[in-house]
C-alpha positions in Angstrom: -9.5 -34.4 4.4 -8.8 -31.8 7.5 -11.8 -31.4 9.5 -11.7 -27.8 8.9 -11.3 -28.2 5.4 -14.4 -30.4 5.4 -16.1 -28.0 7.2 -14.8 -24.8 5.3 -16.2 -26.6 2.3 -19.5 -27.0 3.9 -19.8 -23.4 5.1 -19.1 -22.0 1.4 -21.6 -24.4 -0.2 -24.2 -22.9 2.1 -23.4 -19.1 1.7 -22.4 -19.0 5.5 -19.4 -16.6 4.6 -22.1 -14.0 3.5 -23.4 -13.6 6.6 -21.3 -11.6 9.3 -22.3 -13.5 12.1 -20.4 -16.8 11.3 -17.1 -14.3 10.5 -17.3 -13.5 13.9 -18.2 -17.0 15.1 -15.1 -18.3 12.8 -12.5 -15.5 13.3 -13.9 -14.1 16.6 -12.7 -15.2 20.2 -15.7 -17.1 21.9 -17.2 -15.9 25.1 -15.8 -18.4 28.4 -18.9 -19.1 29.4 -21.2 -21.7 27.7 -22.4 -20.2 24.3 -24.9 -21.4 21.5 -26.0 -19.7 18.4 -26.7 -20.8 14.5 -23.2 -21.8 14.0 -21.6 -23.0 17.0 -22.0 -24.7 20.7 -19.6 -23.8 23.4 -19.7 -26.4 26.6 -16.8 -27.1 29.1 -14.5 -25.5 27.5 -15.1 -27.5 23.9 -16.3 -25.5 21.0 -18.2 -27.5 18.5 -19.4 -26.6 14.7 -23.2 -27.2 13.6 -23.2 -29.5 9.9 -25.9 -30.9 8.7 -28.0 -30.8 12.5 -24.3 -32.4 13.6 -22.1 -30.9 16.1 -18.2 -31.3 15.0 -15.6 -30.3 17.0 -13.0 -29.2 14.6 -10.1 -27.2 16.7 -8.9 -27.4 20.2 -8.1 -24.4 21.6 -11.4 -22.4 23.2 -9.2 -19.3 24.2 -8.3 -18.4 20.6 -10.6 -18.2 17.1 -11.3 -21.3 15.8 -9.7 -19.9 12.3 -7.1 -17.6 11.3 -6.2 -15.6 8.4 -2.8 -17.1 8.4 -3.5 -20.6 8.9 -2.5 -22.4 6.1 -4.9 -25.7 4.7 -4.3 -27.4 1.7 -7.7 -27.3 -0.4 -8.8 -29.9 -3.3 -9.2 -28.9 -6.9 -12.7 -27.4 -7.8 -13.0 -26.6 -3.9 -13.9 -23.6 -5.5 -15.3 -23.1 -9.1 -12.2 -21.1 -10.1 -9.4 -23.9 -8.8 -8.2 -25.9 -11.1 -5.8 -27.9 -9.2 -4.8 -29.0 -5.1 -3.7 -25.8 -3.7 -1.8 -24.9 -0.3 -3.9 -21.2 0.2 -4.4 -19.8 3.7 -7.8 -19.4 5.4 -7.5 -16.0 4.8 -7.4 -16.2 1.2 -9.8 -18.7 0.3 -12.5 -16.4 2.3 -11.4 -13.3 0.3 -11.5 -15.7 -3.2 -14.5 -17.0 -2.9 -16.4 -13.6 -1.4 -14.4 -11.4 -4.3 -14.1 -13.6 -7.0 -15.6 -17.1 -6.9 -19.0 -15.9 -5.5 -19.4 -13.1 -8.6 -17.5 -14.6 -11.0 -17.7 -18.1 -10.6 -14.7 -20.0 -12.7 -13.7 -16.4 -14.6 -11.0 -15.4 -12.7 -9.1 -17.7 -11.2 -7.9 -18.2 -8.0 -5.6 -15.5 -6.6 -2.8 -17.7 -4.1 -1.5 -14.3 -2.9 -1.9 -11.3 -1.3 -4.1 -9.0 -3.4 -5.6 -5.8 -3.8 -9.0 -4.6 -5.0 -7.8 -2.3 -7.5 -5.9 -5.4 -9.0 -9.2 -7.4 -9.2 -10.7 -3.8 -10.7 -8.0 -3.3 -13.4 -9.1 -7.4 -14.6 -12.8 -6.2 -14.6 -12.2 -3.4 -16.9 -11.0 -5.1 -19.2 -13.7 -7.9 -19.5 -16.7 -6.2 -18.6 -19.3 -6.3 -21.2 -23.1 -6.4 -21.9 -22.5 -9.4 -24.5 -24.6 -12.4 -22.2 -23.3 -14.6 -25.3 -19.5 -14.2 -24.2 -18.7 -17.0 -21.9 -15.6 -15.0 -20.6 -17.2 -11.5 -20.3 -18.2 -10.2 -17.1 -21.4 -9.0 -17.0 -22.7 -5.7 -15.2 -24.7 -7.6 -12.6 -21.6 -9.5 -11.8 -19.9 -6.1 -11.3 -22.5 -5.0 -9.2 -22.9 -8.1 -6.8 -18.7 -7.6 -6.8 -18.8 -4.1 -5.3 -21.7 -5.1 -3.0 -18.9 -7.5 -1.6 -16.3 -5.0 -1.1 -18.9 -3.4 0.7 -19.5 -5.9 3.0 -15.7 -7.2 3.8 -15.1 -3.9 5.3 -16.9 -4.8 8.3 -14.2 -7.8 8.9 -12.0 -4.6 10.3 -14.0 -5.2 13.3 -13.0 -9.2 13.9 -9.3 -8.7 11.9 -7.8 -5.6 12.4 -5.1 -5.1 14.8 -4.9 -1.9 17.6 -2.5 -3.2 19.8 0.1 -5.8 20.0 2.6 -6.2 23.2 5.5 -5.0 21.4 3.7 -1.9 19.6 3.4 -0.7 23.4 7.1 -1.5 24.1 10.2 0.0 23.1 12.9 -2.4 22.0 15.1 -4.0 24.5 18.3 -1.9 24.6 17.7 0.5 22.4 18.6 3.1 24.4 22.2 1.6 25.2 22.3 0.4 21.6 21.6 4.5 20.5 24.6 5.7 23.4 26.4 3.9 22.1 26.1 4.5 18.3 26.5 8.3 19.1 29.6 7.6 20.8 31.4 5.4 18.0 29.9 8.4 15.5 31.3 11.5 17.6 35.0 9.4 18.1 34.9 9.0 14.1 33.6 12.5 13.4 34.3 14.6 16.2 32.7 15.5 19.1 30.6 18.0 16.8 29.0 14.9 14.4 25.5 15.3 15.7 25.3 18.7 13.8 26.0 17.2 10.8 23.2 16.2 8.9 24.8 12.7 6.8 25.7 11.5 10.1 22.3 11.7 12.2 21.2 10.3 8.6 23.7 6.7 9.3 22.9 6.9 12.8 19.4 7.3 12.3 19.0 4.2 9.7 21.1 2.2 12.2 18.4 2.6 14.6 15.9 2.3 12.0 17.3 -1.4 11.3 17.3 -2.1 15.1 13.7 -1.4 15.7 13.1 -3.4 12.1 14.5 -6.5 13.1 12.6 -6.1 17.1 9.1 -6.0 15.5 9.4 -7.4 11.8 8.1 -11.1 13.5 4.7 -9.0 15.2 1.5 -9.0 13.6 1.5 -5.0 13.9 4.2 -4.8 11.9 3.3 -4.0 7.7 0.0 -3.4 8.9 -0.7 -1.1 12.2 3.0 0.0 12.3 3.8 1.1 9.1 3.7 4.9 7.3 2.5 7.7 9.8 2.0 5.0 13.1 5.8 3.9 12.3 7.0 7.6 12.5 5.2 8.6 15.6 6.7 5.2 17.0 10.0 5.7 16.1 9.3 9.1 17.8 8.1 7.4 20.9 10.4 5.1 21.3 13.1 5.1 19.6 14.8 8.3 18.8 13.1 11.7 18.4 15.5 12.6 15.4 15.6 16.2 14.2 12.9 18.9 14.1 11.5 21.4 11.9 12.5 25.0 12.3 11.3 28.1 11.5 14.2 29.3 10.0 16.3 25.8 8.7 19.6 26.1 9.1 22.6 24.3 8.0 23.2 22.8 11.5 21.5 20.1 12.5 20.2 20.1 15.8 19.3 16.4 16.9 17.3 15.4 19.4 18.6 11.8 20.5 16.1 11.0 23.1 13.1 9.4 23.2 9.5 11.2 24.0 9.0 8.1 26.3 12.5 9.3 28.4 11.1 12.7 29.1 11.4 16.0 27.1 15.1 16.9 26.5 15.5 19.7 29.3 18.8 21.2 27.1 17.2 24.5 26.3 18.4 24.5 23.0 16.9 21.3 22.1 13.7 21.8 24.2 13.1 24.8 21.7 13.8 22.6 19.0 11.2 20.1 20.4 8.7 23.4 20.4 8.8 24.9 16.9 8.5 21.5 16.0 5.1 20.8 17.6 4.2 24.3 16.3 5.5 24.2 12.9 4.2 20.6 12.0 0.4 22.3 12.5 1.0 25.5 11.0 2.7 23.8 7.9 -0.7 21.5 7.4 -2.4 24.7 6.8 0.0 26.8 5.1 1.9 24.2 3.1 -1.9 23.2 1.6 -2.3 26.9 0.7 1.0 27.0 -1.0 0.1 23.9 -3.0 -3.2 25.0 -4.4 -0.6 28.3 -5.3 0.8 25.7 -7.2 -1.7 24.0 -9.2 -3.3 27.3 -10.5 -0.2 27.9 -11.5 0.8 25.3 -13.5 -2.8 25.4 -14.5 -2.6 28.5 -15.7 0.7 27.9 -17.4 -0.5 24.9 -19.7 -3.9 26.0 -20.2 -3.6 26.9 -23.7 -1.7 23.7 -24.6 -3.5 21.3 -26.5 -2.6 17.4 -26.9 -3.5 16.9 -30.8 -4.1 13.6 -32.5 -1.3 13.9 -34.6 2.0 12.4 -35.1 4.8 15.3 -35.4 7.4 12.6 -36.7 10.3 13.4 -34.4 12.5 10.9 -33.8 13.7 12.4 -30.1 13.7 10.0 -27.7 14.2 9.1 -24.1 16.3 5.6 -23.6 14.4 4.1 -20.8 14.8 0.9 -19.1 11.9 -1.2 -19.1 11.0 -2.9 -15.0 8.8 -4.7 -13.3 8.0 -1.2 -11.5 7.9 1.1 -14.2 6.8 -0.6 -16.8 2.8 -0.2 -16.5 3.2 3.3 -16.7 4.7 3.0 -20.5 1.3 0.9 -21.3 0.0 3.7 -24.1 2.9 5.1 -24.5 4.8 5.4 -27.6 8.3 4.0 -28.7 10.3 3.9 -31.8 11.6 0.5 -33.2 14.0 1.3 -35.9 12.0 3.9 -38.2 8.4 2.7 -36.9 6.8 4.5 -33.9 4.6 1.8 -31.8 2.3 2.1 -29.3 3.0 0.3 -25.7 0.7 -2.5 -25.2 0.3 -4.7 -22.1 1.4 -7.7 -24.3 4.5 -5.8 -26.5 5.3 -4.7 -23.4 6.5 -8.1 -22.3 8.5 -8.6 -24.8 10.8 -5.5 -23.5 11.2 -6.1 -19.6 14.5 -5.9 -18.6 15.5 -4.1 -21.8 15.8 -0.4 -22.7 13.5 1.0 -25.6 13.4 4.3 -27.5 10.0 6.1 -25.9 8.7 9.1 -27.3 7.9 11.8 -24.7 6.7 15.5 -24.9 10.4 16.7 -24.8 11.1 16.1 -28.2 7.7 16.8 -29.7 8.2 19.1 -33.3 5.0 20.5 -32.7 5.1 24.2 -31.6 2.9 25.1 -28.9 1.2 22.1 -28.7 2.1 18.2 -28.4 1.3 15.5 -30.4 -0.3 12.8 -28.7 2.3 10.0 -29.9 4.7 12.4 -28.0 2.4 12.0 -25.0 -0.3 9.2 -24.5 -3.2 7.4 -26.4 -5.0 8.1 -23.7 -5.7 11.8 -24.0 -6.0 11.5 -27.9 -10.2 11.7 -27.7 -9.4 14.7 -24.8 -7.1 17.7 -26.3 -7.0 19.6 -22.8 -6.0 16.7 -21.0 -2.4 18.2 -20.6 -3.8 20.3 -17.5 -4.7 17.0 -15.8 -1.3 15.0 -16.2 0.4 18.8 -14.9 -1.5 18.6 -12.0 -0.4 15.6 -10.7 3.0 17.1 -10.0 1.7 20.1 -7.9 0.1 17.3 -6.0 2.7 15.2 -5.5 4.9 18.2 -4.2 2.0 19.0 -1.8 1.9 15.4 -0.8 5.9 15.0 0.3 5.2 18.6 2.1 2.5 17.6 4.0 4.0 14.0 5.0 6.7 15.8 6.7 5.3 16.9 9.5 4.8 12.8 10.4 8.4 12.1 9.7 11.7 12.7 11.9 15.3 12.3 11.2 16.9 13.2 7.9 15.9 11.8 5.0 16.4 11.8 0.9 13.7 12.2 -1.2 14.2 11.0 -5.1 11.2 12.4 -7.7 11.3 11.8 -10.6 9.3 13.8 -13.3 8.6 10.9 -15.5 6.8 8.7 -12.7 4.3 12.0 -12.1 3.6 12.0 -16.1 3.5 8.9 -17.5 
């Protein structure tokens, strides 16, 4: 067996992952001069592990962590309670198994070979959680509690195994600017020396450069994690292109701004204006555009208040054609559908059954009931909760709000797609 493995075995079977110190020992860069504490000894230049009053030197290479989240073992069956076979897994995820799952759970959920969320383990809870000691497969409250106890406590692994920096988040890519001269210049010969007023061609241009900076950083460690939603914007910003502004008063006529912040502010007066009500606008947006939402949910609010979901069935037989995927397809789950004359309810296991197919699904459009919906027309969710429709209408006021507010951390044009049915269902 690897020497690590060996030793990763031995550090679980003594509850050393619980205990912060040997995560930074483990995933933590050792100090160059000679070091010695509970878990490890550091001398000339050789790091060595402490098992069973031994010291083992288990990795080579003093100026990097002795393990990393991406390293990839291959682990025995029952390494863990909830393993049932030999497994290729990375450090990374056999930590986060046996500290979420194995260590609460023991063998009652198995072993998760992938990149996973919290919520996912959550949603697996839910379902199982009972006060029934006699049910072998039911999770218990105190196993709930020690579980949340250890999301507590991996948050402090931001410290050891979160990135800041990389050398290529502080670097623009190589020849981007050429790269971007000389996109504008095949664009304007195609579209006329006027194309960078036109707003579907900064939109081509702009995903062009998009692409360029994609394929410079996709192979960083930054990139998915530190570069990614508002820190990729402000990058692209930075470095790559500034893209268009927001204006006071939008106008039909784009007004792009090809240059980087990191080349200087553009000193065209027109643009350097542009660059101006931009700064301006994105903070007096945050604060008007979140006063123009809450307009927005009172409302709605206001507009639905009266309407009532009733546990009823009205007995239309409306319905929405919908195509059943593997991204849409939990938000049907207590939904209704119609199978020839028979209206069912959408389980997690019919549900299956339907992927990649289109089904008949009752929605509020085609409710009979006047005034009010029926809640086979809307969800089984809301039948113990009659003013529930105030709740789903909210969402959308929210979601409106969101988009608003995320533009002031975005450049370029872009399209935006909503769709109603995501917001309700």
């Amino acid at each position: 067996m690897d020497k690590r493995v060996s030793y990763l075995g031995y550090a679980i079977k003594n509850e050393f992952p619980l205990k912060f110190k040997w995560m930074v020992d483990m995933f933590g860069i050792i100090p160059d001069n000679e070091y010695e504490d509970e878990f490890i000894y550091k001398k000339q230049d050789t790091i060595f592990v402490k098992q069973d009053e031994k010291l083992i030197n288990v990795y080579d290479y003093p100026k990097i962590p002795l393990f990393n989240v991406k390293d990839e073992i291959k682990i025995p069956k029952d390494f863990l309670p909830n393993i049932d076979r030999d497994i290729v897994t990375t450090i990374g995820r056999l930590i986060m198994n046996y500290l979420l799952l194995a260590y609460n759970f023991n063998h009652k959920i198995p072993y998760i070979n992938r990149k996973f969320s919290i919520s996912e383990i959550e949603d697996i809870i839910a379902k199982r959680l009972t006060d029934d000691v006699t049910d072998p497969e039911g999770i218990y409250v105190k196993e709930y509690i020690q579980f949340v106890d250890m999301v507590t406590y991996i948050k402090n692994f931001n410290k050891i195994n979160s990135l800041s920096v990389t050398d290529k988040t502080l670097l623009p890519p190589p020849g981007i600017k050429e790269y971007r001269e000389q996109l504008i210049k095949e664009y304007k010969k195609k579209y006329g020396p006027n194309a960078l007023e036109k707003k579907n061609v900064i939109a081509e241009i702009e995903k062009k450069l998009e692409e360029y900076e994609k394929e410079y950083i996709k192979n960083d460690p930054a990139y998915g994690k530190l570069v990614t939603g508002k820190v990729a914007g402000a990058r692209k910003k930075m470095y790559v292109s500034y893209g268009t502004g927001m204006e006071f008063t939008p106008s039909n006529r784009a007004k792009y701004i090809e240059r980087a912040l990191i080349e200087g502010w553009d000193k065209n007066p027109e643009k350097l204006t542009v660059l101006f009500n931009d700064s301006r606008l994105a903070s007096y947006n945050r604060g008007k555009q979140t006063q123009d939402g809450g307009v927005v949910a009172k409302i709605t609010l206001r507009a639905v208040n009266d309407i009532k979901i009733l546990d009823t069935d009205c007995g239309t037989n409306v319905t929405e054609k919908v195509l059943v995927t593997k991204d849409n397809y939990k938000k049907l789950i207590n939904r209704f559908m119609i199978i020839g004359n028979t209206t069912i309810e959408i389980t997690e296991d019919n549900i299956k059954d339907y992927m990649g197919k289109y089904i008949n699904l009752r929605t509020p459009m085609g409710c009979k009931l006047e005034h009010h919906y029926c809640v086979r027309c809307s969800t089984s969710e809301m039948k113990n909760y009659e003013n529930g429709l105030s709740l789903l209408v909210n969402e959308v006021a929210g979601a409106i709000l969101n988009e608003s507010l995320k533009a002031m951390h975005k450049s370029g044009i872009e399209s935006t797609k909503l769709d109603i049915n995501d917001l309700v269902t």
